[in-house]
C-alpha angles and dihedrals in degrees: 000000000000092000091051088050085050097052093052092048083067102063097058101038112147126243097254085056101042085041084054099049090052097050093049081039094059091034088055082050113035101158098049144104132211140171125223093263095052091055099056097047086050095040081042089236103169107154117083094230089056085045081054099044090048095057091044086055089047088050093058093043090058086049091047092050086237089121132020134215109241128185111311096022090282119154127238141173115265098233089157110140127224099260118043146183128224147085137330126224130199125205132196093227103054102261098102117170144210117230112204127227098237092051122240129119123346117249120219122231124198113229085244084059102053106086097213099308117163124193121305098007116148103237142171118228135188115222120238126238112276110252103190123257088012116101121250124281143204139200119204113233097175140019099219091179147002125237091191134014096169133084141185119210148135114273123238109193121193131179102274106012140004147215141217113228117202131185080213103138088196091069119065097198133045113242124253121224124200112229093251089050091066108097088216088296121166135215116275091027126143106235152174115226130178121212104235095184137338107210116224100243088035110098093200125056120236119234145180124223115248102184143348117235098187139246119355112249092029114135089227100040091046096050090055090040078063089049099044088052099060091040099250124128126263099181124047114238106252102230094047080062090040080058096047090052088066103048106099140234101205102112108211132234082243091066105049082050103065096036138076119252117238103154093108099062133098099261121161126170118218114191137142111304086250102055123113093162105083108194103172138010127189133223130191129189125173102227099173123002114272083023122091133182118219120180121196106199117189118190115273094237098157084051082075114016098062124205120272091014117128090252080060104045095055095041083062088053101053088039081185156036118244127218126205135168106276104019145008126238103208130221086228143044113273097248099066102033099045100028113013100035093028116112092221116175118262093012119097117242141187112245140169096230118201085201101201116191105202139180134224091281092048085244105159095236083170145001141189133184110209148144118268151184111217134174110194120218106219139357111240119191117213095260089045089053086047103049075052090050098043097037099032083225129118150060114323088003090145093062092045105040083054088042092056099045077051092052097043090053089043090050094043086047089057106042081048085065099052108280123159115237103212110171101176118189107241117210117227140183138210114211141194121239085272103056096261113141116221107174140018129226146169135242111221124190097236121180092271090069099046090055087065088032092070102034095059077036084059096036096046089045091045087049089043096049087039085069104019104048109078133155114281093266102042131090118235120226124261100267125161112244132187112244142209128180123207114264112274110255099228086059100052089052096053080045088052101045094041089054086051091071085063094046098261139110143200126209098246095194154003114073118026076235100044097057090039090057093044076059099050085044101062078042103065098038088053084056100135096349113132099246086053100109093033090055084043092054097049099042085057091058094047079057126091123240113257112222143166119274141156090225103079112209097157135262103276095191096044095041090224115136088203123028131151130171102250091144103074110047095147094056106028124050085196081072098052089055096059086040086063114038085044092055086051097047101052085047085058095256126160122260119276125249111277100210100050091051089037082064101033082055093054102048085050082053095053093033084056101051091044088054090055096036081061102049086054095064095052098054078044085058103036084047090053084043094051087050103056098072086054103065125153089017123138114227127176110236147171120241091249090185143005128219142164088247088055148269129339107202125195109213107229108223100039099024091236115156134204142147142267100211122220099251082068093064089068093142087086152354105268136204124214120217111201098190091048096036100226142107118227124195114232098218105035099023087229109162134200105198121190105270097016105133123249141168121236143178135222109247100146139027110180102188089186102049087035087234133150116188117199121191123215107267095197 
């Protein structure tokens, strides 16, 4: 009778006694999360209106800092301190935010609070008292490292003093440089400049010029200002060249000795009509009917550049080349990516071969990884391998046209498995000896590249399972593999629900296949439909970012359980470590240091992202550039991102994007829906919807800010 009492008690409990059962609830539990329903099985809350009043209770300990929302909307005990460590984050509009250590919610910290942190910057920050229903706010008391202490700006010189003005939206001020910390800069230079020190009671920084790039406005000096920013290098250091110039070409009877000959087979490169870096050629023999030979040879790089030298030692650090627009900055020294390494035609070369016999059905009957001499034949661009493709006439037309029935099964077999068929457009510009771009075009992925896509696929999966795939209770050796992680859920769903609008859906859960070909699938039935780039554009950011890693946990887009980058050894330093340890391993060596290759992995990641991050600037600047003779003129184009600052538009024939801001939208008062990726007037309901057309006019290039603005032709 007394239990049945209690039990009823508990449907109708007040908001002072749930709200102190929670709080003892989450005390008794400080380090863990739960979500809503998990509270009310464990606080027995079985009526709807205490459901209610629970979340209500949850909703006010968030606002009162008491909990805090981690990943999931799960809910934790606050157990923040009052003084914290983490990172700073500056925003453009003012709200910049600390991000603690220990995760949880960002704080927010007033300008006025920021004592002189810059992006990035490690800081320590005292919470502010807690004023209710205002979010929770921080002040910074010390600056324990700098993210950044270089900056690339224009130089303004006055009489007595200058200063460095950036377009850097990270830095609030621009920095002031005594006379005598010049450099012999002039006013209107491009320069690099390094903060030495930024008094307390000072509102600018002071800084010392590092280097001066040239003239602004300059191609040249544009295109190292966009270097500089991101911190890569725009000149080779001379002795590392010096080092490159002895290393010789004379390849040794030794080394024909101890390597396979394959400089009487039929071998041929096909790359971009720009190239002069030539990674990876192929070779193919009949050597029974129904069974083929195919060698993939990829240059021999390590065979030159040996590990600890100096070539070495800045190729790690540059982990990368980097390709802009008009020009690429290589990993390594001239000449050993564009003449030793090269896989020039009619010259013999070194390579790491991955040799495949197939048969018909490009089924691998047998595989081998060695060392090899090659001499290839002729040197194919992309366009001459596909009039080959297209016409069934040419030189050599009898090996491509059988590489290419090889590579279309390869590549069936693999969507069949799950992979993700993403064919981006890529924007291109032709430019004139200065820099100038005059026209605009697009890269398409023809037949021609997926033939050597598959076949480096194929040779960088068969080098990563050689090493990774080892018998249940062995360990496999430390070995560098290129990783990819399955998409995030909440993602997919936002994905889902965003391509439903279009008429289209995804599978958000159950197989890793069966997700990834609900994926193809949507894909493929978008193919030149007008929301195709649009869809495209959204699914990859429901995607995660691959990256290199020692802990091997597959490659989710490409299907693959074991995958590594073994093709591209002039370019990637990713590549040269494989080269290396692969080489140690199939001589019987022991397994390699984990640490060292954990973090060697993750600065190729980041090097990687910050290479791409800027390329992607360039092609922002050529594309500005490209605008400005155009003023005043009226273009169609697709909304390509929604924000609460305004509209980003996609113009529709040369892919150049810019923004309405929201002081163009003046006929009403709009809000801006984040999930549904629209703004809707108040008064008249009027709604602009990511990808919805619309048609917009040129009314500002910024060059420096690489900014196109578009008004609302109506």
């Amino acid at each position: 009778m007394a239990k049945k009492k209690e039990k009823k008690a508990g449907k109708h409990m007040k908001k002072s006694e749930l709200a102190e059962r929670m709080i003892t609830f989450f005390q008794m539990r400080p380090n863990e999360a739960f979500a809503a329903k998990q509270l009310f099985r464990n606080l027995n809350l079985t009526t709807h209106p205490l459901k209610m009043l629970c979340m209500d209770i949850l909703d006010e300990m968030v606002e009162d800092a008491f909990l805090q929302v981690v990943e999931h909307g799960h809910y934790k005990f606050n157990d923040h301190g009052l003084i914290m460590t983490g990172t700073f984050q500056r925003k453009s509009n003012g709200k910049n935010s600390f991000i603690p250590d220990d995760g949880g919610e960002a704080i927010f910290i007033a300008e006025r609070k920021s004592g002189h942190a810059m992006n990035g910057d490690k800081v320590k920050v005292v919470l502010c008292a807690k004023r209710k229903r205002r979010m929770l706010e921080g002040e910074v008391i010390e600056v324990i490292e700098r993210a950044n202490d270089t900056f690339v700006g224009t130089l303004k010189v006055e009489k007595y003093y200058a200063f460095l003005l950036t377009e850097n939206k990270m830095l609030a001020n621009d920095i002031f440089i005594p006379k005598d910390k010049l450099k012999n800069g002039k006013n209107g230079d491009k320069a690099v400049v390094k903060i030495i020190e930024w008094p307390e009671e000072a509102k600018n920084p002071i800084g010392q010029v590092v280097d001066i790039l040239g003239q602004a406005g300059d191609n040249t000096t544009e295109m190292h200002a966009i270097l500089a920013e991101y911190g890569l290098p725009y000149i080779y250091p001379k002795h590392v060249e010096a080092a490159a110039e002895k290393i010789s070409d004379v390849i040794t009877p030794e080394d024909y000795a101890e390597r396979e000959d394959f400089r009487d087979i039929t071998t041929f490169t096909i790359d971009p009509k720009d190239a002069k870096d030539f990674d990876d050629a192929l070779s193919i023999r009949l050597l029974k009917p129904g069974l083929w030979e195919v060698g993939v040879h990829i240059a021999d790089v390590t065979h030159y550049v040996k590990e600890g030298s100096c070539i070495d030692k800045e190729a790690e650090k540059r982990a990368t080349s980097v390709y802009l627009v008009d020009r690429t900055i290589p990993m390594l020294p001239e000449r050993l990516c564009n003449l030793l390494c090269s896989l020039r035609p009619n010259e013999e070369k070194l390579a790491y071969s991955a040799i495949f016999e197939m048969n018909d059905k490009a089924e691998v009957k047998n595989s081998r990884i060695v060392k090899t001499v090659i001499k290839s034949d002729r040197r194919f661009t992309y366009e001459e391998a596909q009039a080959i493709i297209e016409t069934g006439e040419g030189e050599y037309k009898e090996e491509i046209l059988q590489l290419n029935k090889l590579a279309q099964i390869l590549r069936a077999n693999r969507m069949a498995h799950g992979a993700i068929d993403f064919d981006r457009v890529e924007v291109r510009f032709e430019i004139d000896e200065t820099g100038k771009p005059l026209n605009v075009y697009f890269k398409e992925s023809k037949e021609a590249n997926k033939l050597i896509e598959e076949f480096m696929l194929l040779a960088n999966r068969t080098v990563a399972e050689r090493i990774g795939k080892v018998p249940k209770n062995k360990k496999a050796k430390v070995f560098p593999y290129r990783i990819h992680d399955l998409p995030d859920p909440d993602k997919l769903e936002n994905l889902n629900w965003f391509v439903n609008r279009f008429g289209y859906k995804i599978r958000t859960s159950g197989s890793k296949s069966e997700v990834s070909k609900s994926i193809n699938k949507l894909l493929a039935a978008i193919k030149n439909k007008k929301e195709q780039n649009l869809i495209e554009m959204v699914s990859l950011k429901a995607m995660q970012k691959a990256k290199y890693s020692t802990h091997n946990i597959g490659h989710y887009g490409l299907a693959f359980d074991y995958y590594t980058h073994f093709t591209s050894p002039i370019r990637r330093f990713p590549d040269m470590m494989v080269h290396r340890l692969l080489s140690r391993y199939l001589a019987g060596g022991r397994t390699a240091q984990e640490a060292k290759y954990e973090d060697l992995c993750d600065h190729s990641s980041e090097m990687e992202q910050i290479a791409a991050n800027a390329e992607r600037a360039s092609i922002k600047y050529k594309q500005v550039e490209f605008m400005s003779e155009r003023m005043g003129q009226e273009f169609d184009g697709t909304i390509s991102g929604v924000t609460e600052w305004g509209l980003y538009v996609e113009i529709n024939e040369n892919k150049c994007e810019g923004m309405i801001p929201m002081r163009e939208l003046d006929d009403d008062y709009y809000d801006f829906d984040e999930k549904s990726y629209c703004l809707t007037g108040r008064r008249y309901h009027k709604k602009y919807s990511l990808g919805d057309p619309i048609r917009i006019k040129v009314v500002r290039a910024n060059l420096e800010r690489k900014q196109l603005d578009f008004a609302l032709v109506e």
